[in-house]
N, C-alpha and C positions, 0 to 999 in steps of 0.2 A: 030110272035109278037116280037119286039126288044126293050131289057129291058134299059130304062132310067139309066144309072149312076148317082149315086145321087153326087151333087155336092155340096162340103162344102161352107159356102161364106168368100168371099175373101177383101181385105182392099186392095184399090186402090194405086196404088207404091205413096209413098211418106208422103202419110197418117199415116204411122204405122210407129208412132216416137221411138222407139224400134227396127228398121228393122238390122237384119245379118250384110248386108251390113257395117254397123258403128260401125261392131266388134273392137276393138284394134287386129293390127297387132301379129303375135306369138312371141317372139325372131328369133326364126330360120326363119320367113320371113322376120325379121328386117334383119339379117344378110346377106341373097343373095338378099336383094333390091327387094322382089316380095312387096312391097306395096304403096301405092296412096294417096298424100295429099289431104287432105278435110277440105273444109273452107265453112263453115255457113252463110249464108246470111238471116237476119233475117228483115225485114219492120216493124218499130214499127210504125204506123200512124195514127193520131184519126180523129172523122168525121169532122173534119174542113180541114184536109188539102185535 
């Protein structure tokens, strides 16, 4: 008999406006250039357009 690993549930990438990912940079990664601009694209649109 092989025992099922219970699986916690998960938040689809992009979903979880909170994510790691959108950390602020350390200083010291500021310093040797390890980090990645990011720019927001947000769609405001109502039901007419």
């Amino acid at each position: 008999m092989v025992q099922e690993k219970a699986q916690e549930p998960t938040i689809a990438p992009g979903m979880d406006t909170h994510n790691a990912l959108e950390a602020e940079a350390t200083e010291i990664e500021k310093e040797s250039g390890d980090t990645t601009e990011v720019t927001h694209l947000y769609l405001d649109r109502t039901p007419e357009d």
